[in-house]
C-alpha positions as CSV (number, residue, x, y, z in Angstrom):
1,X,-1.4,-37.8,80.5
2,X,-3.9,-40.6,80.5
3,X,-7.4,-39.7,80.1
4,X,-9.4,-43.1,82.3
5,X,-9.1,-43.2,85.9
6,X,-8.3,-46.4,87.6
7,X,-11.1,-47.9,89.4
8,X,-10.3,-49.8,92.7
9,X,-11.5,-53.0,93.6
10,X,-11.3,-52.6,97.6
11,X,-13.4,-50.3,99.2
12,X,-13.6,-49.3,102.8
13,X,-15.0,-46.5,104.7
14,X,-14.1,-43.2,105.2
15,X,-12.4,-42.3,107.9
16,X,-11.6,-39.3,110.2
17,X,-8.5,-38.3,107.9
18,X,-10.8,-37.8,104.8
19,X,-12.9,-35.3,107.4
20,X,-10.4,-33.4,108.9
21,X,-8.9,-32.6,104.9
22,X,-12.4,-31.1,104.2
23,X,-12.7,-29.2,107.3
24,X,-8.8,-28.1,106.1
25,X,-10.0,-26.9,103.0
26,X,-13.5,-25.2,104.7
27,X,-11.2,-23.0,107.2
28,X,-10.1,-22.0,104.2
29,X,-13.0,-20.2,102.9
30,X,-14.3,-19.9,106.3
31,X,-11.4,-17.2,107.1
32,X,-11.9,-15.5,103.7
33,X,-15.5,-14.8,105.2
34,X,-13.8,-13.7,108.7
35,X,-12.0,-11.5,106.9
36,X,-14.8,-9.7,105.0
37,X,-16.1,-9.1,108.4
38,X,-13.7,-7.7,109.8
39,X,-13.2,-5.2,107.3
40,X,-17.0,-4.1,106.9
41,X,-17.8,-4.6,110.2
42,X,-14.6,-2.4,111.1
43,X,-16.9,0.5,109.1
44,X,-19.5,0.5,112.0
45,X,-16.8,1.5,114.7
46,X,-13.8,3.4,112.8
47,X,-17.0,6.7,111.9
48,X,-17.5,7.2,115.2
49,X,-13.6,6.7,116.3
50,X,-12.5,9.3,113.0
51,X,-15.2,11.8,113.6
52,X,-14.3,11.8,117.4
53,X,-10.9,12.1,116.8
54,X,-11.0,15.3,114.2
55,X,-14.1,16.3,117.0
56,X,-16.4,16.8,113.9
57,X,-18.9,14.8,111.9
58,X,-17.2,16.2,108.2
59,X,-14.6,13.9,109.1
60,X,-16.5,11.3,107.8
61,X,-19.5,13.0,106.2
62,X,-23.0,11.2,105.6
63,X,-22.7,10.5,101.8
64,X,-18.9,9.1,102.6
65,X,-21.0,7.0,105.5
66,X,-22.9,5.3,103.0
67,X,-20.3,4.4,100.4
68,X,-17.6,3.2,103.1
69,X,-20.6,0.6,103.9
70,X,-21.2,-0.6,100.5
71,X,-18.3,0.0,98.3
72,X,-16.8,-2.8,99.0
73,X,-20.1,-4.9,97.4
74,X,-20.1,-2.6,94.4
75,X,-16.6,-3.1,93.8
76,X,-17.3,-7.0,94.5
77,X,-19.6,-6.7,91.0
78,X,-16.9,-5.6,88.8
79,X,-14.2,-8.2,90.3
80,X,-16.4,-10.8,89.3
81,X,-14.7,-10.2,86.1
82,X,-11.6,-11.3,87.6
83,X,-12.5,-13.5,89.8
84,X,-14.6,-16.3,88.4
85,X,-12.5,-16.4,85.1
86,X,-9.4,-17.4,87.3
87,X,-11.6,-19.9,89.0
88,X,-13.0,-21.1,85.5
89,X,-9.5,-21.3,83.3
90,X,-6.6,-21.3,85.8
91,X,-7.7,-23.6,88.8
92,X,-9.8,-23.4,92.3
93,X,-6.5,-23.8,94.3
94,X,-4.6,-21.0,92.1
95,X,-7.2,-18.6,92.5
96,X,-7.7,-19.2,96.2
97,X,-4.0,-18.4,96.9
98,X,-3.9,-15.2,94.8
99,X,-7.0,-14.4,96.8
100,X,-5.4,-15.2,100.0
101,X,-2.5,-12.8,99.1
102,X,-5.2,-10.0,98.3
103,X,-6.8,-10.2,101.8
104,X,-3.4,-10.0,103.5
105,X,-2.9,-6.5,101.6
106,X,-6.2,-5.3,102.7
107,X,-5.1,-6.4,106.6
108,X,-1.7,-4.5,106.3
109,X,-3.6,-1.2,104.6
110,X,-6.5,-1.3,107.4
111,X,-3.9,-1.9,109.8
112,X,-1.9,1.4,109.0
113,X,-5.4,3.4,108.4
114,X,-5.2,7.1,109.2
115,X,-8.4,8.5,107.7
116,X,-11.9,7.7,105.8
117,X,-10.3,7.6,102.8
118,X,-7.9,4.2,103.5
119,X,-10.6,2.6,104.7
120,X,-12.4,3.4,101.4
121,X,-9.2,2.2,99.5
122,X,-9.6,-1.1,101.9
123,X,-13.1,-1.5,100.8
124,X,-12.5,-1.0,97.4
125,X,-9.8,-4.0,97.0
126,X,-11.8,-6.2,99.4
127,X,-13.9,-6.7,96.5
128,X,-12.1,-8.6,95.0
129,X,-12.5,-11.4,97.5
130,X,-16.0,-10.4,98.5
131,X,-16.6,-11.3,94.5
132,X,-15.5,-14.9,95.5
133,X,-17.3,-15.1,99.0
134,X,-20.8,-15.5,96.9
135,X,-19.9,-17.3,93.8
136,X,-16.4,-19.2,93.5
137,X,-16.5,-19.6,97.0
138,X,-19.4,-21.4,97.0
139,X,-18.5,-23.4,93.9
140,X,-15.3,-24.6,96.1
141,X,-17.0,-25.5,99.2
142,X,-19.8,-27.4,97.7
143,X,-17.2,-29.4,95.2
144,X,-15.0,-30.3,98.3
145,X,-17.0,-31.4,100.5
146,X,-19.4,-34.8,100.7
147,X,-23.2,-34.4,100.7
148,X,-23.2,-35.1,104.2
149,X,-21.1,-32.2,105.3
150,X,-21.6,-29.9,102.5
151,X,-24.9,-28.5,104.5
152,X,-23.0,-27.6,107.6
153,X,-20.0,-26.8,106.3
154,X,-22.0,-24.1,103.7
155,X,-24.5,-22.8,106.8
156,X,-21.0,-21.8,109.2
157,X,-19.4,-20.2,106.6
158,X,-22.5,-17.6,106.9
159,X,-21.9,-17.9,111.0
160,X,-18.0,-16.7,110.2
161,X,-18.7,-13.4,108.1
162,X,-20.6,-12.4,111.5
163,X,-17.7,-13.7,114.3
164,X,-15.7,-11.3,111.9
165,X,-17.9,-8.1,112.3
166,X,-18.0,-9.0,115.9
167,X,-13.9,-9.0,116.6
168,X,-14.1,-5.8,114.8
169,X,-16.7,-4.1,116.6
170,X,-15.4,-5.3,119.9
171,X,-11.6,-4.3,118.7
172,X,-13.3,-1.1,118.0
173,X,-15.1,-0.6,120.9
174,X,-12.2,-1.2,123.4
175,X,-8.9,-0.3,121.8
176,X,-8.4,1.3,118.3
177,X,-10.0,0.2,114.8
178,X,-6.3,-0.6,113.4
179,X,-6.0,-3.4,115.6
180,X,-8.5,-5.6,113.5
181,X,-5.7,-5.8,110.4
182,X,-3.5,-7.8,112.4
183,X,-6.4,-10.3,112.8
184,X,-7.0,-10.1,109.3
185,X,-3.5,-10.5,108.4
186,X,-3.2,-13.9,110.9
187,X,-6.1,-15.2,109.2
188,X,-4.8,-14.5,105.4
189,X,-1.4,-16.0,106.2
190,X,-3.1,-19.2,107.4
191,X,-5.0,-19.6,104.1
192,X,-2.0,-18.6,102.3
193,X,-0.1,-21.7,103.8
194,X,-2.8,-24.5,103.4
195,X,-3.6,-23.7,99.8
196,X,-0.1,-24.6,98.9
197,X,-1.0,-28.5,100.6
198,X,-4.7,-28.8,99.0
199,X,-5.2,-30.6,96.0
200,X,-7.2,-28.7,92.6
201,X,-10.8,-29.3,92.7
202,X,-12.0,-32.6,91.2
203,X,-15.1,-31.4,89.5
204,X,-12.2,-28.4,88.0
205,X,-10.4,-31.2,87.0
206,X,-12.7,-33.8,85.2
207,X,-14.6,-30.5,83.6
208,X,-10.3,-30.5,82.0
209,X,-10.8,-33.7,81.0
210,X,-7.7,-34.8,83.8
211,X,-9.5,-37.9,84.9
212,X,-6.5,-39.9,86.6
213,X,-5.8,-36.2,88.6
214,X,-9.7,-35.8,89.3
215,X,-10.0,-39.4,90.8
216,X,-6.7,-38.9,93.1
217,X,-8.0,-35.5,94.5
218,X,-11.4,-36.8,95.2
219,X,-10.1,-39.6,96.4
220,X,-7.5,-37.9,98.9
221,X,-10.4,-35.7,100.1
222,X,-13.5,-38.0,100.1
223,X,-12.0,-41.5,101.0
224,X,-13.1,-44.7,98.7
225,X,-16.1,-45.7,100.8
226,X,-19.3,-46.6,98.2
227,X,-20.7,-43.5,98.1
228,X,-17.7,-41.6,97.3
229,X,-16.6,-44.0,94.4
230,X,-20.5,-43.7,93.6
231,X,-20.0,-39.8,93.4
232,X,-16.5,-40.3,91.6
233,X,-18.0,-42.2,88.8
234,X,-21.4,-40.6,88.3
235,X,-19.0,-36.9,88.0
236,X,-16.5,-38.4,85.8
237,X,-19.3,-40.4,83.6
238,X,-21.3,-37.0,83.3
239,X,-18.4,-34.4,82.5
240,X,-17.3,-37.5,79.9
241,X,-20.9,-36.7,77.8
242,X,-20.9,-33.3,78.1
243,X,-17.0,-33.1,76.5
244,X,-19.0,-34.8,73.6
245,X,-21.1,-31.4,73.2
246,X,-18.2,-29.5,74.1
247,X,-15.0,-30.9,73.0
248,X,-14.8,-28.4,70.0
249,X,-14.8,-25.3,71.9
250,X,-11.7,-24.2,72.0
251,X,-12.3,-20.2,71.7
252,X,-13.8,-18.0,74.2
253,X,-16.4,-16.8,72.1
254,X,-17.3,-20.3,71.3
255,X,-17.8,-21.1,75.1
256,X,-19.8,-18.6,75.8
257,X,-22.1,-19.2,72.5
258,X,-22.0,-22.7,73.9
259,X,-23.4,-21.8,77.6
260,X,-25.7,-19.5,76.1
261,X,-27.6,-22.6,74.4
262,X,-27.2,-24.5,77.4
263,X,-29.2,-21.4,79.4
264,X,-32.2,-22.0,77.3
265,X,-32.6,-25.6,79.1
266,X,-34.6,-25.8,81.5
267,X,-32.1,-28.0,84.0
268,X,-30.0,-24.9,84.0
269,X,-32.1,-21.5,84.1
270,X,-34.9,-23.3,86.0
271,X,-32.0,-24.1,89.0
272,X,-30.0,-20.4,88.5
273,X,-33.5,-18.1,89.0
274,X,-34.0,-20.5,91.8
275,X,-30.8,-19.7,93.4
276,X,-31.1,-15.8,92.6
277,X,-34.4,-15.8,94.1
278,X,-32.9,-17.8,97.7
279,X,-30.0,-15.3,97.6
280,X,-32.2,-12.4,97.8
281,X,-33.8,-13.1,101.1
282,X,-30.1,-12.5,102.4
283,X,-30.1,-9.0,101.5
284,X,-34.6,-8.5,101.8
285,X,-34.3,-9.9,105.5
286,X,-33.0,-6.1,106.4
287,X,-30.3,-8.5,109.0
288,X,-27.3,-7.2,106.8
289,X,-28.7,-3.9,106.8
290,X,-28.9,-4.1,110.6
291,X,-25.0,-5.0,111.3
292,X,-23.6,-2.5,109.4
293,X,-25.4,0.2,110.5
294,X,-26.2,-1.1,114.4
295,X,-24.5,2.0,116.6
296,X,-26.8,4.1,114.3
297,X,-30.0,2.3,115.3
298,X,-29.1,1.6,118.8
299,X,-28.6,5.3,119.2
300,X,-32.2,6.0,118.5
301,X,-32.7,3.4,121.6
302,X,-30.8,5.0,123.9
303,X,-28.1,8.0,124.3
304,X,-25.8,6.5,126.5
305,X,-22.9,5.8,124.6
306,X,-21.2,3.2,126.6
307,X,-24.8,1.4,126.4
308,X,-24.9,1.7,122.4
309,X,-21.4,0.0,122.0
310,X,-22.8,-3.2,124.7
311,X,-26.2,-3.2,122.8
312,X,-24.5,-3.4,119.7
313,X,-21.8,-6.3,121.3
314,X,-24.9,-8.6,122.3
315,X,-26.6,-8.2,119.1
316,X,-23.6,-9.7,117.4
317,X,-23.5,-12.2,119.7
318,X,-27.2,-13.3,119.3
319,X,-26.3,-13.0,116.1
320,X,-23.7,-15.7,115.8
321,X,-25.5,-17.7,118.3
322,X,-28.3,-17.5,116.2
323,X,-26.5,-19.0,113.2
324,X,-24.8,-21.7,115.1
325,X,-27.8,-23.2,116.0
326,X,-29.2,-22.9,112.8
327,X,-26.1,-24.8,111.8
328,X,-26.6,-27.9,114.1
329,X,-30.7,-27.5,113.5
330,X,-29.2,-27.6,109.7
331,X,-28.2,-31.6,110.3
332,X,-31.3,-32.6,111.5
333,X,-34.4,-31.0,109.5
334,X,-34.7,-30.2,105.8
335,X,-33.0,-27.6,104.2
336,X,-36.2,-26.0,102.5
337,X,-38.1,-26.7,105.9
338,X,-35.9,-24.5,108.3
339,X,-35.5,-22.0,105.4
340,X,-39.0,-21.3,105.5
341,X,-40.0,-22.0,108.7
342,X,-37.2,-19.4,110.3
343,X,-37.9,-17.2,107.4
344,X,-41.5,-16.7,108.5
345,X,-40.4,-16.1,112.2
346,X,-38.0,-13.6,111.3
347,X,-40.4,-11.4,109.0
348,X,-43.0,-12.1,112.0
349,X,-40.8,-10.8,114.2
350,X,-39.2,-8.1,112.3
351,X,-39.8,-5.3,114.7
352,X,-39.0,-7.1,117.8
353,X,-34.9,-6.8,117.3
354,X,-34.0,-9.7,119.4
355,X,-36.4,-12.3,118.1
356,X,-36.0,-10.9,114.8
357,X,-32.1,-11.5,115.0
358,X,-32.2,-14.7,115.8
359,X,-34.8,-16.5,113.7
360,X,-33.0,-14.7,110.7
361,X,-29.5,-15.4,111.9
362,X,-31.3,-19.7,112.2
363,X,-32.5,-19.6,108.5
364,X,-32.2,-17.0,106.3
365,X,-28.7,-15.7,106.8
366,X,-26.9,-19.5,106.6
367,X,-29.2,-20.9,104.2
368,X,-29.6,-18.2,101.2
369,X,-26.2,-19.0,100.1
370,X,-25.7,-22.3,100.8
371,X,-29.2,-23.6,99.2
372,X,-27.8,-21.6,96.1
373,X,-24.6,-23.2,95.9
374,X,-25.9,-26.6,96.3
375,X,-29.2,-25.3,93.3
376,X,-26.0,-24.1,91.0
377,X,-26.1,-25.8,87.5
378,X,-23.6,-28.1,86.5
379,X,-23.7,-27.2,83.0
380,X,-21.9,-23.7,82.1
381,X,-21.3,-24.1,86.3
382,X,-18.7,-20.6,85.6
383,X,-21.5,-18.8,83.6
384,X,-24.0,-19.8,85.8
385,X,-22.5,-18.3,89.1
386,X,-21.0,-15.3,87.3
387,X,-25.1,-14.3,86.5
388,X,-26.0,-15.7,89.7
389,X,-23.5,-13.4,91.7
390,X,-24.0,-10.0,89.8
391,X,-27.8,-10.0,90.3
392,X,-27.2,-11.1,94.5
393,X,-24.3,-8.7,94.9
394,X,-26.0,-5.6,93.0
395,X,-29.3,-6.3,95.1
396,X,-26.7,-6.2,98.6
397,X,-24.6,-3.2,97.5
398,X,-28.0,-1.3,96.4
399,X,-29.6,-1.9,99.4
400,X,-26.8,-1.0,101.7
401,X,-26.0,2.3,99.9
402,X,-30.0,3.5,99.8
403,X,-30.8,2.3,103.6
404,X,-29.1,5.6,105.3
405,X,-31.9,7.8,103.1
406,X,-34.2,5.5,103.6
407,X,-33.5,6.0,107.7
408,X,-33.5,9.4,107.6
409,X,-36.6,9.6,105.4
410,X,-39.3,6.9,107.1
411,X,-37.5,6.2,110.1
412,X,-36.2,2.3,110.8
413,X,-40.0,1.4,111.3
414,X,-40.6,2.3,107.8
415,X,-37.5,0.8,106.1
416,X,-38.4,-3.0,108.4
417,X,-42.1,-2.7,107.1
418,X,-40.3,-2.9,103.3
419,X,-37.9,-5.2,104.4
420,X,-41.0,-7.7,105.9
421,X,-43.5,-7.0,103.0
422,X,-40.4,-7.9,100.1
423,X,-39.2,-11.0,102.5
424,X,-43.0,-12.2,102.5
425,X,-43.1,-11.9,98.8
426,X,-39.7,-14.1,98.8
427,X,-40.7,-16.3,101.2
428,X,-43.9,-17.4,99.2
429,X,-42.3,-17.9,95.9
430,X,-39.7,-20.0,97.5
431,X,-42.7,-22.3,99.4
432,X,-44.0,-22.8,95.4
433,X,-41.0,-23.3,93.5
434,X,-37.7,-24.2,95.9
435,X,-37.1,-28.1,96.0
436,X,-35.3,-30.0,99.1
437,X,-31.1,-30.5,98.6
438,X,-30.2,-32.5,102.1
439,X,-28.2,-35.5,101.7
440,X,-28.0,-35.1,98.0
441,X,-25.3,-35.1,95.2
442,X,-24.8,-31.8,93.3
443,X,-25.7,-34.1,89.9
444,X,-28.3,-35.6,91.7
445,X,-29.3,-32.1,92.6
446,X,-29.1,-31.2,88.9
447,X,-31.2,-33.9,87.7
448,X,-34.0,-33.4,89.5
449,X,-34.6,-29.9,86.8
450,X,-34.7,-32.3,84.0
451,X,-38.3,-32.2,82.9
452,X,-38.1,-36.5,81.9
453,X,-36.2,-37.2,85.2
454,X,-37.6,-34.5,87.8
455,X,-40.7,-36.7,89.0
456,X,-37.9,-40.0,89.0
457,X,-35.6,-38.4,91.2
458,X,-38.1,-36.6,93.4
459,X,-39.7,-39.2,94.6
């Protein structure tokens, strides 16, 4: 296999073809986030269905409340194990199929749910792809996609995790719980079908030193216009120095000696605390918090049941609307401006639910993630999102199993005053320290942490 991809002398631009196989390859990922909410969102409407149907509350008790809710994020931190070492060794495209087959088995289980226990088995192997919704995932979106797309593309992948917990609650609502697998199952089958057309990753390939492979795929998704072919060769001139560090690691252990150096350097743990301390405003905004447990709180609203369940159906729809237009607002200001400027609003807003939701659902909510993937190092890029993901997802799964005793002990006002006073404490180191990624390369993105190159590219 040769090693040297072929530069071509014509270039044109890139046309609609090139952005219709990204958007293929983004519904992929984007119905992996459906997916995960359905199934947590499911949560928040099959309690009330079970402990109606058994006419008792021990059908599903409090303490299996609070694990059905987060289990599947705990679980998510072990599969990282899994998960980003397929990613890493076998392929992006491999481990998106065997993820796509994983989801479909969750559908079918949650589809022939009896009890609180099934769902709890459902949760427990949707971490597995839940693992890969905040690390490969973003790895594979970001590497797919052009700069000028990558933003948007990131921010409604945020947006589809809430369409999903609204299906379910409005499945679960009007007709049975069980109904919400055969979504689930629709959507897996798709992914499963256009993963098998998709080419590998280009940055998975040149980091394999298959050059000739890497220029075809990123050429097939990205067209040949001049900043595409600038992209190409900048990627393949870069991952062609660092094989010159690297080209004698051929043993695990040596790898991870290897990335362990490389973490020392500032252009990789200055970028990675960076994207750990973005991703934690998506848990600290209290907005996840919210959505899981929404019948609960609008119960202390009103006691009207049939009012709870259309409270909780126009929250969610806020909710997405909210992340929509932070999507389109995402293509016209900066990403670090509309981060902190709807950051602010939310935590300003925190008690007032409706103003609250939708500030957070502009900034916060689409733009943790996304900022992170795009802040990711390029160096040890597997290592890096394998640290970055167990410190986001064990914040997430610790919140969302101590919120129900943190309810029941200060009330909701008391648990939001937390939520504002850690978000303000976010919000103010990421004002300091959090750089601006629009319209910019993931290597030029990388550069700017290099203490001789940082004021050079900055400027």
């Amino acid at each position: 296999m040769e090693t040297e991809y072929r530069q071509i002398e014509q270039r044109g631009n890139t046309s609609w073809t090139h952005f219709f196989r990204q958007v293929l390859v983004a519904l992929i990922l984007w119905t992996f986030f459906i997916n995960a909410g359905l199934v947590m969102g499911t949560i928040t409407v099959a309690i009330p269905q079970l402990r109606k149907e058994a006419n008792s509350t021990e059908a599903v008790s409090n303490e299996m409340a609070s694990w059905l809710s987060s289990t599947a994020i705990y679980s998510a931190s072990i599969n990282i194990f899994i998960t980003i070492p397929f990613a890493h060794f076998i392929g992006r495209k491999f481990t998106m199929t065997f993820l796509a087959v994983s989801t479909f088995i969750v559908a079918a289980i949650m589809y022939f749910s009896k009890t609180a226990m099934h769902l709890l088995i459902c949760q427990l192997l949707l971490g597995m792809s839940v693992s890969a919704n905040g690390s490969v995932f973003l790895l594979i979106l970001s590497e797919y996609s052009s700069p000028k797309y990558r933003g948007v593309f990131l921010t409604i992948k945020s947006a589809t995790f809430f369409w999903g917990m609204w299906i379910a609650n409005a499945i679960g609502i009007f007709t049975k719980y069980q109904y919400t697998g055969l979504v689930g199952m629709f959507c897996s089958g798709y992914s499963i079908i256009i993963t098998l057309i998709i080419p590998e990753s280009p940055y998975w390939l040149a980091f394999k030193g298959r050059y000739d492979e890497c220029a075809v795929a990123h050429r097939w998704l990205k067209g040949v216009d001049e900043d595409a072919e600038t992209e190409l060769e900048v990627l393949i001139k870069s991952q062609k120095e660092n094989d010159q560090n690297v080209s004698s690691v051929k043993s695990l252990r040596k790898y991870l000696i290897n990335c362990l150096t490389a973490v020392k350097q500032p252009e990789v743990y200055k970028p990675l605390l960076l994207c750990c301390l973005v991703a934690s405003i998506y848990s600290l905004s209290g907005k996840l918090v919210c959505a899981m447990y929404a019948i609960e709180m609008m119960k202390k609203i009103t006691e009207n049941q049939s009012t709870v369940y259309i409270g909780v159906l126009i929250l969610d729809g806020f909710t997405v609307l909210g992340m929509y237009v932070g999507c389109g607002l995402s293509k016209i200001l900066k990403r670090r401006t509309l981060l902190l400027s709807t950051s602010i609003t939310a935590t300003t807003f925190l008690f007032a639910m409706l103003g609250y939701s939708i500030s957070v659902c502009c900034g916060p909510m689409i733009l943790s993630t996304s900022i992170s993937a795009e802040l990711l190092p390029m160096r040890c890029r597997s290592v890096c999102v394998f640290l970055y993901s167990v410190l986001s997802l064990t914040l997430m799964s610790t919140i969302l199993k101590v919120s129900p005793y943190v309810f029941n002990s200060y009330g909701f006002h008391g648990a939001y005053l937390c939520f504002g006073i850690c978000s303000t404490i976010v919000i103010t180191l990421m004002y300091k320290y959090v750089p601006e990624t629009k319209d910019r390369t993931l290597h030029e993105i990388s550069e700017m942490f290099k203490p001789k190159l940082r004021k050079k590219v900055t400027q």
